[in-house]
N, C-alpha and C positions, 0 to 999 in steps of 0.2 A: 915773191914769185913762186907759183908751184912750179917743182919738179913734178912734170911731165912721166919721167918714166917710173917717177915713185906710185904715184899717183893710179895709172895703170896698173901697178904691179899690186899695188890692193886694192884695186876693184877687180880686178881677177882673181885675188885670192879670197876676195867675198864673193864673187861668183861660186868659185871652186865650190866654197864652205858650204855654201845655199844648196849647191845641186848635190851634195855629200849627204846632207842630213834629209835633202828631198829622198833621195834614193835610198836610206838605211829606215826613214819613215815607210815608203812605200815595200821596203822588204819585213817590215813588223808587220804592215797590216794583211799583206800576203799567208804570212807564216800564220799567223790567228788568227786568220779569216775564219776559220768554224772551230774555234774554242771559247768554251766558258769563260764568263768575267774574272774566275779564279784563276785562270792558267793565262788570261790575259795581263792580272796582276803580278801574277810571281812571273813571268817573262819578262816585263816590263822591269823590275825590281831586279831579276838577274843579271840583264842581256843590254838595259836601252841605259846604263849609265849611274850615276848618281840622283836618282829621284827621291822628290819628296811627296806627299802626302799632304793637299790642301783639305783643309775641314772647318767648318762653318758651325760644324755638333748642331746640324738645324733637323729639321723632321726626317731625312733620311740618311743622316751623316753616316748614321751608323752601321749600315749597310756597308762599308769601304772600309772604314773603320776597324770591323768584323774581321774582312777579307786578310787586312793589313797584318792585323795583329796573329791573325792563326800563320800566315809566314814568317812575318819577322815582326815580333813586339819593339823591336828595336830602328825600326822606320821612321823618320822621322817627319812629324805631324805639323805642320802650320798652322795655327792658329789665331786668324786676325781677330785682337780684342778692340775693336774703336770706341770705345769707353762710354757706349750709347746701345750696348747690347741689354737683352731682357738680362735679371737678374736669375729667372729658370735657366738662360742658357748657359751663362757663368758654372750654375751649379752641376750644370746637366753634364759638361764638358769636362767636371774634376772627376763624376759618378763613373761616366763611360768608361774613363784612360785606366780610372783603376780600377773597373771590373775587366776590360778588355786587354788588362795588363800591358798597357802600352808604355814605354819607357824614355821615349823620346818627342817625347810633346813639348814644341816650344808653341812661348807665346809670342806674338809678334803686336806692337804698338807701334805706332808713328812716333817721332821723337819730337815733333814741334807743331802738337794740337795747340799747349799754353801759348805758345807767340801767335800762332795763324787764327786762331777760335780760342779767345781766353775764356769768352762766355758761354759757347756752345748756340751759338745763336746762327753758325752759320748755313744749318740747313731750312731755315726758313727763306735766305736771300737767293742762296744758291745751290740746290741739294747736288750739281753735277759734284761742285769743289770740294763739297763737305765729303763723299765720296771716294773723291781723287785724297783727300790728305788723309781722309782714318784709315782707308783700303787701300785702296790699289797702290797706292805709292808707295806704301810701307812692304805690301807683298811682294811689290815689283825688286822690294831692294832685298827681302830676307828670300829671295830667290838667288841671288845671285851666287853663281855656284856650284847651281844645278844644275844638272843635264836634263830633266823635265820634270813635269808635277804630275799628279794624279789628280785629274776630275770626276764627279758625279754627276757631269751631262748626260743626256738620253735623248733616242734619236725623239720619242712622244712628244719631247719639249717642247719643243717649235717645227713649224714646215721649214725654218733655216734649216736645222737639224736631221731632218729625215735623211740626208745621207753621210750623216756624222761617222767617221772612223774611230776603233781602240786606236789608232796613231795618228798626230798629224802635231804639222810643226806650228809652234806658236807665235801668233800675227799679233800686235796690236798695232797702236794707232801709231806708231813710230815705225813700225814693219817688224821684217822677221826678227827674233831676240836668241835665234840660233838653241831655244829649246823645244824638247816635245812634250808634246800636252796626252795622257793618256785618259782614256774615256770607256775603263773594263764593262759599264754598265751603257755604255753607245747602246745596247741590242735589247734591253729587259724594258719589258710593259711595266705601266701600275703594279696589276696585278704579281711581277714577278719580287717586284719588291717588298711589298707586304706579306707574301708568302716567306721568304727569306726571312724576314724581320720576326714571323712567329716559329717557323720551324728552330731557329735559335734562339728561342728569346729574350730577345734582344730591348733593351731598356726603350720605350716610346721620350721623346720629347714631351715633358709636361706642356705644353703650348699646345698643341696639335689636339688636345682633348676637348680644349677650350677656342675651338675655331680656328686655329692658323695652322694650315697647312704648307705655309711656306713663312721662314720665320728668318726676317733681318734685325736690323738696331730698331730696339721698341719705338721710339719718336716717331718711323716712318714704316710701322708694319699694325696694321689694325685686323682684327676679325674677320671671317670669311663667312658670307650667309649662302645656306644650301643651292645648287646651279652655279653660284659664283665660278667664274675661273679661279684655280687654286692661285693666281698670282695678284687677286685684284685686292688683297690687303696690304700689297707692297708698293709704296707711292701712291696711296690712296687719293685719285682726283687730280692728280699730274698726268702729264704727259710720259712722264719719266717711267723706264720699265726697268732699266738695268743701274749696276754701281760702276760698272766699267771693265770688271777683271774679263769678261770674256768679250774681247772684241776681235773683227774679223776684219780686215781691210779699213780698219778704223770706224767697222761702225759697231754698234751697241746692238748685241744679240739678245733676247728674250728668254730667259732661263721659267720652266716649268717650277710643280712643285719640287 
């Protein structure tokens, strides 16, 4: 039988906790409403808890990357490797940390690809689950811990996105997970990117030379020819847009380049 008054008494103090971190989100995005991605980051890194630092080291990783390391090289970086990544990006990821002197880059794996996908055959049947077990799941779990992460969303992204916040608290498909997701580069164009990336010059992604402008696990990231949308090498000929790590009321958001 439930007790009743227990019962209440934490749904109330999930309530409390929701409208706690609603109200300290909504006082970040207040306070940096008209600052720069950098003061959005080292705020973030001071003030908003224990965060980490997701990086994919894909064509514009390093842009955050950058940010990261001129504060604190000591930050701690995420790194989902689902054992179906280019071999450029493998290397690209060891070149970055150590010219950007970054000192705290873990690598993150799932722990039970060999039992679930002994063959690796499982994105041919199913690329949601293939997905869910090299990514999301494994981030979901080297998260835990955290008080938020850092992303490289931008509002350009999508028309989801056009009134994307540097703070907002993080939904998936289970509901709130009581972290905040930061978003220093919500405000910067194309263009503010690639300017950054040559004023510092900054290492390119060997990929991106070679047509991918947006660069996942090579089995399901192909070429991009001129006009393309930067994302139409990723799930080439699927329906499929996203891997799941950004979802919003449980549905699947559209990530740019």
């Amino acid at each position: 039988m439930v007790n009743l008054d227990t019962y209440n008494a934490d749904t109330d103090g999930l309530a409390a906790s929701a409208a706690s971190l609603n109200d300290k989100v909504a006082g970040l995005n207040a306070r940096f409403r008209h600052h720069s991605a950098t003061a959005v980051m080292q705020g973030a890194l001071q003030d908003a808890g224990n965060i980490a630092l997701v990086s994919s080291f894909g064509a514009e990783s390093v842009v955050l990357l950058h940010m990261a390391a001129v504060i604190d090289p000591m930050v701690p970086v995420l790194f989902v490797d689902t054992e179906l990544l280019f071999t450029e990006t493998l290397v690209y990821q060891q070149e970055v940390s150590e010219r950007l002197g970054l000192r705290n880059v873990q690598i993150v794996k799932a722990a039970d690809i060999a039992a679930k996908d002994p063959y690796g055959a499982l994105r041919f049947s199913d690329t949601d689950a293939c997905c869910a077990l090299r990514k999301t799941a494994p981030l979901q779990a080297a998260l835990d811990g955290f008080d938020g992460w850092i992303t490289g969303r931008k509002r350009f992204q999508a028309g989801s996105r056009a009134a994307l916040d540097f703070f907002e608290v993080e939904e998936t498909a289970a509901g709130a997970t009581g972290r905040i997701k930061i978003n220093p580069l919500a405000h910067w164009a194309p263009e503010d990117v690639r300017a950054y990336m040559t004023e510092n010059r900054l290492p390119r992604h060997p990929l991106v030379a070679k047509g991918y402008p947006s660069i996942g696990c090579a089995p399901c990231t192909s070429p991009v020819a001129a006009g393309e949308d930067p994302r139409a090498g990723r799930w080439r000929d699927q329906s499929k847009e996203e891997c799941g790590i950004h979802v919003v009321n449980g549905q699947f958001i559209r990530t740019g380049a």
